[in-house]
C-alpha positions in Angstrom: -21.7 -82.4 -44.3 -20.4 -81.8 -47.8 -16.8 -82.3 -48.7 -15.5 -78.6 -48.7 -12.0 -77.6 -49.1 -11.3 -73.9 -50.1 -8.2 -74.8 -52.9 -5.1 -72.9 -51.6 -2.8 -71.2 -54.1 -4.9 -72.3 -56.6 -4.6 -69.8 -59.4 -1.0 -69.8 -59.5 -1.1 -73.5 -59.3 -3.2 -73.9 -62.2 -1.0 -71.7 -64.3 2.0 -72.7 -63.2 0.9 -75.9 -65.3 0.6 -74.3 -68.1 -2.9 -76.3 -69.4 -3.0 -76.9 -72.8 -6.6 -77.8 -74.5 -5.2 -81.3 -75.2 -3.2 -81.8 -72.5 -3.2 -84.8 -69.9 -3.2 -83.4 -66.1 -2.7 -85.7 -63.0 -4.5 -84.3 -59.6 -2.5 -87.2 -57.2 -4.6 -85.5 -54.2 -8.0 -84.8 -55.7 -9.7 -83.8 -52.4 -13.3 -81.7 -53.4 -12.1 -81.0 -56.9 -11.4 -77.5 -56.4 -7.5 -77.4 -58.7 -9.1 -80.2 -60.6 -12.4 -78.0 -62.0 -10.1 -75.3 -62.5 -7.5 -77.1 -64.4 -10.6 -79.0 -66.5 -12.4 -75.5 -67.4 -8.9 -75.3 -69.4 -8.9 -78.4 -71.4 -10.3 -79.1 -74.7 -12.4 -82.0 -76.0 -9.2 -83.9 -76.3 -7.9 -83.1 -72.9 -7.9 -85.3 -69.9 -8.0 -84.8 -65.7 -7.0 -87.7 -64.1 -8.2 -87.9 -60.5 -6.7 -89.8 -57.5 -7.7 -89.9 -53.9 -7.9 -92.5 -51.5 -10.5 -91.1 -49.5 -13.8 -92.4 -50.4 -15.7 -88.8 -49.2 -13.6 -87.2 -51.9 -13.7 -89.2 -54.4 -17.4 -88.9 -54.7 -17.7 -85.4 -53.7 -15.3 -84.7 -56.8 -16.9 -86.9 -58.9 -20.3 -84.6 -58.7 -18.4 -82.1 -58.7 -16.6 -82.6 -62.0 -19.9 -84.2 -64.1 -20.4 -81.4 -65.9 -16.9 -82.3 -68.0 -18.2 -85.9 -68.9 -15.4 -87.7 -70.4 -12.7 -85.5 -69.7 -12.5 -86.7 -66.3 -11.1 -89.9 -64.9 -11.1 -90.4 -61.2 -9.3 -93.3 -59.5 -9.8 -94.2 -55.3 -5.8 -95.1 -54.9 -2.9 -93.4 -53.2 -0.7 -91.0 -55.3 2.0 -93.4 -54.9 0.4 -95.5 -57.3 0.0 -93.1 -60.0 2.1 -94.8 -62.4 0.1 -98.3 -62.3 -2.9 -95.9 -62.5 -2.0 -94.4 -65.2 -0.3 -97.5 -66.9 -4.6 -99.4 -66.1 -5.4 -96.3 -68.2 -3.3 -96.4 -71.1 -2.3 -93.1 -70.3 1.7 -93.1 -70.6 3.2 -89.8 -70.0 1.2 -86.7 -68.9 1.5 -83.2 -69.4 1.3 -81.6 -65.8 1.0 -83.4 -62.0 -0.1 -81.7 -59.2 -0.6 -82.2 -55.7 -2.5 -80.3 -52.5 -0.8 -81.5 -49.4 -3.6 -79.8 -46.8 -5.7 -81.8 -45.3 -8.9 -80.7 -46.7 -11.1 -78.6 -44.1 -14.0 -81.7 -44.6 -11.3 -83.9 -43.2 -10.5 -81.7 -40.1 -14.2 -80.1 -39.8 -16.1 -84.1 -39.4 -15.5 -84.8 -36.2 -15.8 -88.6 -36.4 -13.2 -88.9 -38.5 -10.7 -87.9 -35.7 -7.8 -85.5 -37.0 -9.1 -82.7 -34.5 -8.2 -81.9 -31.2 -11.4 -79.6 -30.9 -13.9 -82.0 -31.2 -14.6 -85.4 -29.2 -14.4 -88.5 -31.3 -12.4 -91.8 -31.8 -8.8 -91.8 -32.5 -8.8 -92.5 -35.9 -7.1 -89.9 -38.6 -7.1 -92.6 -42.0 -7.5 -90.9 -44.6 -8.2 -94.2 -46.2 -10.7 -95.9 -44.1 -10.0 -99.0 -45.9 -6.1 -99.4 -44.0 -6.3 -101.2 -40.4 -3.9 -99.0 -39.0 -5.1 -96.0 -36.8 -4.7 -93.3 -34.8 -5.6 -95.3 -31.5 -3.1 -97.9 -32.4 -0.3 -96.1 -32.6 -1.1 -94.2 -29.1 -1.5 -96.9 -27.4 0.9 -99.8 -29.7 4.0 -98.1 -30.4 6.1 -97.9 -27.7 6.8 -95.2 -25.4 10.5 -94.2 -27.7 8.8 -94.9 -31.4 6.1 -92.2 -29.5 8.9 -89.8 -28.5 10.4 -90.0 -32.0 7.3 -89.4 -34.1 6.3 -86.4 -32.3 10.0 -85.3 -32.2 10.4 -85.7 -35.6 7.5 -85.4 -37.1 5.2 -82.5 -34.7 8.7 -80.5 -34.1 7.6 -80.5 -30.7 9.9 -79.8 -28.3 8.0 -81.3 -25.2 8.2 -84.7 -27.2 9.5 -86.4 -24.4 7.5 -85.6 -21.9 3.9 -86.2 -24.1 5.4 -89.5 -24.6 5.8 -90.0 -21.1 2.6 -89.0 -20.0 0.8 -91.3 -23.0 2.8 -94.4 -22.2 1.5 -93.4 -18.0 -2.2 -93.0 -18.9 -2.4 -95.7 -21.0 -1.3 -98.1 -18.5 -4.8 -97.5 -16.5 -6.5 -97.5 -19.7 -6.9 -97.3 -23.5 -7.0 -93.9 -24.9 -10.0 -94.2 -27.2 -10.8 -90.2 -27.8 -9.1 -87.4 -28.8 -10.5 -85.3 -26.5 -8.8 -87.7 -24.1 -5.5 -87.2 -25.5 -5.4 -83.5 -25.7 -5.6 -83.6 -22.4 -2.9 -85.9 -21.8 -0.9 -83.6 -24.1 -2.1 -79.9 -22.2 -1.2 -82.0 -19.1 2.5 -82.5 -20.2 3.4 -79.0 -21.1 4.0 -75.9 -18.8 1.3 -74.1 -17.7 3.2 -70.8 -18.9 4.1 -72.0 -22.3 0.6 -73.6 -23.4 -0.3 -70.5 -25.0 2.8 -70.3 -27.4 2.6 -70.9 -30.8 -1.8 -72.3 -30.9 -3.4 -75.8 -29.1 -1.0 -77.4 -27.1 -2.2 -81.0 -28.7 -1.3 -79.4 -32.7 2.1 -80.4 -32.7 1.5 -83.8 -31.8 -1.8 -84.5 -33.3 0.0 -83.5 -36.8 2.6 -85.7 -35.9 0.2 -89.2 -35.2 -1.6 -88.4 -38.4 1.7 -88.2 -40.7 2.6 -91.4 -38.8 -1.0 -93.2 -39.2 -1.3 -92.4 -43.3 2.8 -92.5 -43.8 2.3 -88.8 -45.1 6.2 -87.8 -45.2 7.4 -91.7 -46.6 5.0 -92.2 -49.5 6.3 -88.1 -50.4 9.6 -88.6 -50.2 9.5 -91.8 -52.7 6.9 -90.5 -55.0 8.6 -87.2 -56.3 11.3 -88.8 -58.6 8.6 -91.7 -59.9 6.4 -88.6 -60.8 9.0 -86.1 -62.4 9.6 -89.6 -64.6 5.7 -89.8 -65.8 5.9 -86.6 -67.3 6.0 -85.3 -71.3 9.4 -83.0 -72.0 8.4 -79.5 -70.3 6.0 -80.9 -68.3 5.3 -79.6 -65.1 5.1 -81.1 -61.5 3.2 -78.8 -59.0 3.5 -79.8 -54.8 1.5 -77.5 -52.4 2.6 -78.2 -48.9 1.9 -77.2 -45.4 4.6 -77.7 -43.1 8.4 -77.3 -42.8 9.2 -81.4 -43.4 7.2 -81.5 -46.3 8.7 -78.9 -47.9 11.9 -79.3 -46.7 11.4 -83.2 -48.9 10.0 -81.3 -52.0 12.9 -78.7 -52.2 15.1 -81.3 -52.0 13.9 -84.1 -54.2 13.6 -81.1 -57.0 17.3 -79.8 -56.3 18.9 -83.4 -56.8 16.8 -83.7 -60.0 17.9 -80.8 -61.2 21.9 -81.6 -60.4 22.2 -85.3 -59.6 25.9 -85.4 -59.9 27.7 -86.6 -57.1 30.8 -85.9 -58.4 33.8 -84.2 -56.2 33.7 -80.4 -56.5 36.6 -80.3 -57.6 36.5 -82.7 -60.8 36.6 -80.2 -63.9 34.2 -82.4 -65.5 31.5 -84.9 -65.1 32.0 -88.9 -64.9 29.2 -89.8 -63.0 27.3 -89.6 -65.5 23.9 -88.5 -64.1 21.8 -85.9 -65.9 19.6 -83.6 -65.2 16.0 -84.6 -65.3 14.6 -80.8 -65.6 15.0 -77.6 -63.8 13.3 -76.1 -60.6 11.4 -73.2 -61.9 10.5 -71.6 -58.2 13.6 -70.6 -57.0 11.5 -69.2 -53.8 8.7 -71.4 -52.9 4.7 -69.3 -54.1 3.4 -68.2 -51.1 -0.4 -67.0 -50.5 -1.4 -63.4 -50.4 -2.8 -61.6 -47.8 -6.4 -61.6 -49.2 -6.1 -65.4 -49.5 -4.5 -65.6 -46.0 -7.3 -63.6 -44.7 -10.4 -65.2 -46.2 -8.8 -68.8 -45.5 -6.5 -68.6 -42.1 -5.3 -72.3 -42.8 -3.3 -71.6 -46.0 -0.8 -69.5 -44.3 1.4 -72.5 -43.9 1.0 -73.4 -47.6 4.2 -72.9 -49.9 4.0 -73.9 -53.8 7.2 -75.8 -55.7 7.4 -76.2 -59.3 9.8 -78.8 -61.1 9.7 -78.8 -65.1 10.7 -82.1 -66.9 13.7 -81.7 -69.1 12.6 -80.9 -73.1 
């Protein structure tokens, strides 16, 4: 199967950035190259894309993809987390835009052996860097039955949380679950009959939740954002597609307290904290796709689009 991913939001992404011919861009979540050929038929001979993906099946699938712009293109198999030692191995110092695509990419959801669907049979996996121990099947049937209860609480917004983790931590005592056709089960089984239609698959919630557990999806965000807004140029932009409320909810945040840090009483007629401001939020309302896009690509509905410029 080739590594497809329909690029969500991508033209206001792209110019959001603002590419300049001689620019330096950062894709953190290079996926099949989609933002990262767009952003690249923008540069100039002295402009550089900077790849990162820790996903093996992307990085090459992007790397064919993006030939055609020879040695405008650097791609790097790390996590975005690392981006400033990756750019630091590159000599690169400051760039000029960073983006990142949240989504899983439909490759990732579509091949079935790599376990982050609850339609298809396969082993409990969901890495999206095969090269970490931890997986999916660990954490069913290691953590225990309250870390279970939390995740899913916290992290699937499910509100039969309890109960799935009940029912996991009472099937795995007669055995292993090694599939996840075998846990959507569990997880239909634990819901009323009445209310497993509501709001798609039963097992989404909770499969969503396992996989921002198993590739620490919400943790590496949440401590990446300021580290990136600091890597870039005065005026440069940082783009963050995301797909769900916790995600977002991180972004809009981490973007608001670099845009007012102080901590200072309300009251105080001045500042003495002395924190200033590392830029400005320039989507007041997150970019939302259109109803075409919606309608030729059903996942991106979910998708929302924050930009943060650097300070000049």
């Amino acid at each position: 199967m080739t590594f497809e991913h329909k690029s969500v939001l991508l033209q206001e992404t792209v110019d959001s950035l603002q590419v300049r011919p001689d620019g330096i861009y950062v894709d953190g979540t290079l996926g099949g190259g989609g933002h990262a050929f767009e952003v690249c038929s923008r540069l100039g001979d002295g402009g550089m894309l900077i790849g990162i993906d820790q996903d093996a099946d992307a990085v090459e699938a992007a790397g064919k993809r993006l030939e055609v712009f020879g040695d405008r293109v650097r791609i790097v198999r790390s996590n975005y987390e690392r981006m400033a030692e990756v750019l630091e191995e590159l000599g690169v110092g400051q760039a000029d835009g960073i983006y990142l695509d949240l989504g899983v990419s439909s490759y990732q959801f579509d091949t079935a052996e790599r376990g982050f669907s609850y339609r298809e049979d396969a082993p409990l996996d969901m890495r999206m860097d095969r090269r970490q121990a931890l997986t999916a099947a660990d954490v069913v049937n290691g953590y225990s039955e309250a870390e279970l209860y939390r995740i899913i609480r916290d992290y699937g917004e499910e509100n039969f949380a309890k109960n799935i983790a009940k029912h996991i931590a009472a099937e795995r005592q007669k055995k292993p679950i090694g599939t996840t056709a075998e846990l959507a089960e569990i997880i239909k089984a634990s819901i009323p009959m009445k209310l497993r239609a509501a709001g798609g698959h039963p097992a989404k919630r909770t499969f969503q939740a396992i996989r921002i557990e198993v590739n620490r999806e919400l943790e590496v965000l949440e401590h990446s954002i300021d580290m990136m807004i600091g890597l870039l140029k005065p005026g440069g932009r940082l783009c963050i597609i995301t797909f769900h409320s916790l995600e977002d909810r991180i972004v809009k945040n981490r973007f608001r307290e670099n845009e007012n840090p102080c901590i200072c009483p309300p009251d105080f007629p001045v500042c003495v904290c002395g924190r200033k401001s590392k830029g400005k939020v320039i989507t007041r309302r997150p970019v939302v796709p259109g109803a075409e896009e919606i309608e030729e690509n059903k996942r991106c509905r979910s998708a929302k689009l924050r930009v943060f410029e650097a300070a000049r």
